[in-house]
Each structure stands twice: as structure tokens, then as C-alpha cells.
Kinemage of the C-alpha trace (Angstrom):
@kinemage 1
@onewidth
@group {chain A} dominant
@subgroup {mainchain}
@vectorlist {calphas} color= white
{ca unk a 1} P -2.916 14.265 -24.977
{ca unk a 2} L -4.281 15.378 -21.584
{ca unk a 3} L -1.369 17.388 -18.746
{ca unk a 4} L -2.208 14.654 -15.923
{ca unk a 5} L -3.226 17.930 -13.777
{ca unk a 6} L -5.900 18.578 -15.966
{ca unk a 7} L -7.397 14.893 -14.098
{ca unk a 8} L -9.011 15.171 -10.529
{ca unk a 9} L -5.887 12.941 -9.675
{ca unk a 10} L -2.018 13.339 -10.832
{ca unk a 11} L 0.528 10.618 -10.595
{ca unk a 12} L 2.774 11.466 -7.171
{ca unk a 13} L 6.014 9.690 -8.463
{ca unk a 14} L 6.807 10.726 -4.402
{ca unk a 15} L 3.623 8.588 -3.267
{ca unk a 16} L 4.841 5.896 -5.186
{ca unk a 17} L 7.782 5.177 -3.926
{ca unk a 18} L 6.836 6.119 -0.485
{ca unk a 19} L 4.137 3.569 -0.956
{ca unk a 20} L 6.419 0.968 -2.293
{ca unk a 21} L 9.118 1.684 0.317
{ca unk a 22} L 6.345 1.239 3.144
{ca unk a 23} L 5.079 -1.542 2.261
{ca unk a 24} L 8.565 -3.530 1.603
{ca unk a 25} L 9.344 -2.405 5.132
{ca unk a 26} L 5.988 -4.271 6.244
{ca unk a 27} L 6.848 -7.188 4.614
{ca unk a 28} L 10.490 -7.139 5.871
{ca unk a 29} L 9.224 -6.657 9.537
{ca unk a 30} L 6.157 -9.460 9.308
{ca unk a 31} L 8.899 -11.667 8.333
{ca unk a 32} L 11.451 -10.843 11.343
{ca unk a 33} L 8.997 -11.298 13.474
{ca unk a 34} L 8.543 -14.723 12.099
{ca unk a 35} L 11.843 -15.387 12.551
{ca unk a 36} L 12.530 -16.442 8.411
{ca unk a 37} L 14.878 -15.462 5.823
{ca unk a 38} L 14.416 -13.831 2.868
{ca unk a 39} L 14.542 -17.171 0.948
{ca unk a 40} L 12.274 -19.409 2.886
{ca unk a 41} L 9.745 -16.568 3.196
{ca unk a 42} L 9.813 -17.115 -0.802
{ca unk a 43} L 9.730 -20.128 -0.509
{ca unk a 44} L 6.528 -20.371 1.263
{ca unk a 45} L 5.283 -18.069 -0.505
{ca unk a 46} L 5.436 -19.557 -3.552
{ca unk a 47} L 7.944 -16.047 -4.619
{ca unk a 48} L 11.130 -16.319 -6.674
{ca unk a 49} L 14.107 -15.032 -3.737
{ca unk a 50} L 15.091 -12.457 -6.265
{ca unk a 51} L 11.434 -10.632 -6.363
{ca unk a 52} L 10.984 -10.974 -2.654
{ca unk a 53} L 14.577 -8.750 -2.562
{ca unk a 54} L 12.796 -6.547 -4.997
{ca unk a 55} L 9.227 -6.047 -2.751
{ca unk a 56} L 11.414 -5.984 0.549
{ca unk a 57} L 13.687 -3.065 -0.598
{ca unk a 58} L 10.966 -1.334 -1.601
{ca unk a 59} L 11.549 -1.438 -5.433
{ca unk a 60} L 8.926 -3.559 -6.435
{ca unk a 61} L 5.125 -4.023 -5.636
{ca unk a 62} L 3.239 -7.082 -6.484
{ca unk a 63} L -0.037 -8.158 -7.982
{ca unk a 64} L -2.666 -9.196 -6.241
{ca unk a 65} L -1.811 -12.879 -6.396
{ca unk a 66} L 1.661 -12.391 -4.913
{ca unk a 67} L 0.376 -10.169 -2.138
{ca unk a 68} L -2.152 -13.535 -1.450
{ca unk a 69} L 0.863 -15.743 -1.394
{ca unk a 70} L 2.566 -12.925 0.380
{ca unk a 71} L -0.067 -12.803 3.385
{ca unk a 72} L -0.056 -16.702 3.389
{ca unk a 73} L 3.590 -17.367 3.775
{ca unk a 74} L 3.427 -14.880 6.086
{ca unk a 75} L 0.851 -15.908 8.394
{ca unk a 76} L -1.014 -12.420 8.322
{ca unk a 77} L -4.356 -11.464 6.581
{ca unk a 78} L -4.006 -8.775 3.486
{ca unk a 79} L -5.035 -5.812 5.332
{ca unk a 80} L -1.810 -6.246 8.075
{ca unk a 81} L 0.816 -6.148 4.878
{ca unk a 82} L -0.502 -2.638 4.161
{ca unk a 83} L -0.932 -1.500 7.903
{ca unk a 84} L 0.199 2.224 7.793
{ca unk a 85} L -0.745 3.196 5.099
{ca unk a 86} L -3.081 5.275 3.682
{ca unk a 87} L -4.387 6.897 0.344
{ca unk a 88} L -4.885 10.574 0.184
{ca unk a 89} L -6.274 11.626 -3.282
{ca unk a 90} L -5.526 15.142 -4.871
{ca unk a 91} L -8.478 17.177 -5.344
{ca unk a 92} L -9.053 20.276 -7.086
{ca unk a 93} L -10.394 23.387 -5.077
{ca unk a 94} L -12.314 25.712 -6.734
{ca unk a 95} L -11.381 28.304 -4.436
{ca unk a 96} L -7.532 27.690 -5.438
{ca unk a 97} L -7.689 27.139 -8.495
{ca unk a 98} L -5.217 24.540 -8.116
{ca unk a 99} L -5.178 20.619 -7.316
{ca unk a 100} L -4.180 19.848 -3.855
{ca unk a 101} L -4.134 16.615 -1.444
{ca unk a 102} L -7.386 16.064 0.391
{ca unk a 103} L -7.148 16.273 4.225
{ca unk a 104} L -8.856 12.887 4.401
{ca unk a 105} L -7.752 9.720 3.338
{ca unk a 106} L -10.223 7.364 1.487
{ca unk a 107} L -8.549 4.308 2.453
{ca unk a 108} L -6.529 3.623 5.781
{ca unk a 109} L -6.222 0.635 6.724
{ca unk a 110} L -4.027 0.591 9.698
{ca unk a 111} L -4.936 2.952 12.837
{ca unk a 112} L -8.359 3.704 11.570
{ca unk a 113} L -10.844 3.132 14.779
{ca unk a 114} L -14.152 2.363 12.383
{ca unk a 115} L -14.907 1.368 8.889
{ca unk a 116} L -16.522 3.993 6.817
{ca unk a 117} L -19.150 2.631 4.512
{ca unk a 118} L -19.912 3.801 1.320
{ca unk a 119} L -21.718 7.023 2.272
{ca unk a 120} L -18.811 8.047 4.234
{ca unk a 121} L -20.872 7.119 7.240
{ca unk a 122} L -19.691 4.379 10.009
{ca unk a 123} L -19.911 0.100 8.649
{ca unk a 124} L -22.791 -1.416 10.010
């Protein structure tokens, strides 16, 4: 079996909570601002009450399908559930000899001016 910092990437148990935290916050503020509870944002969201406690406390992420019903019920496209936050991968330098997290995320979705495309270059 491979040590996960042989990989260009390691599992950040820290990154994963911070992620899940961050986004239950978003969640829990998109529906304040709609002025719901917990249960009717379920509700039309199609979301058992008990998971949306789970997402909103930051203990539980959803699939893709939830986070549709998600944006739905809460009358926001997909990108504004995940404003703020942003994906910084670990690298490994050469000059190190270690891994370590890039500068530069490769996905922010909130705060970010311009699109990059594919090249790294701006979205036409």
C-alpha cells in the first residue's frame, strides 16, 4: 500500500472539515436570509430535517443531487452555496523535497474577479 504523501495530493482531514464547516455555514446563512427554518428549507428541498441538521452543522456534505435540491429550495444557483471557498492542492517541490500547499487555488469560486480557462489563461 502507498503512504498518501507518496501522491501529488494527501488527504487534509483539517481541509475537510474546514470545508464541511464552511459550507454548512453557507447553507445556514442562504437560509436566514430567506427567512425559513431548518425544516421547511428541507422541505423544499426535497431533504430529510435530520440531514439538513447534519449539512448545516457542518458534519455532513451532500451529493451532487442534494446540493441541486439544496440550491433550489434555496433560491440560489450552485456556485453561491460554495461562495468562499476555495481549493488549494498540495504539491511537491523539488527544491524541498517535501509536499506543500500551492500558493494558488485551482478552484475559487467566490471573490475570484475572472474565470481562468483551461490554460490557466482568462474565459473567453
Amino acid at each position: 500500500m502507498t503512504d498518501p504523501t507518496d501522491a501529488p495530493w494527501a488527504p487534509d482531514p483539517d481541509a475537510a472539515e474546514g470545508l464541511k464547516l464552511r459550507f454548512g455555514e453557507n447553507v445556514r446563512l442562504l437560509r436566514a436570509r430567506l427567512h425559513v427554518t431548518q425544516e421547511e428549507l428541507a422541505y423544499r428541498s426535497d431533504v430529510h430535517r435530520t440531514q439538513m441538521t447534519l449539512i448545516e452543522s457542518g458534519r455532513r456534505l451532500p451529493r451532487a443531487d442534494t446540493l441541486l435540491r439544496l440550491a433550489a429550495g434555496l433560491e440560489v444557483d450552485m456556485t453561491t452555496l460554495f461562495g468562499g471557498i476555495a481549493y488549494r492542492p498540495r504539491l511537491f517541490s523539488a527544491a524541498r523535497g517535501e509536499f506543500e500547499i500551492s500558493d494558488r487555488p485551482l478552484l475559487e469560486i467566490a471573490g475570484h474577479e475572472e474565470s481562468e480557462g483551461p490554460a490557466g489563461g482568462p474565459e473567453r
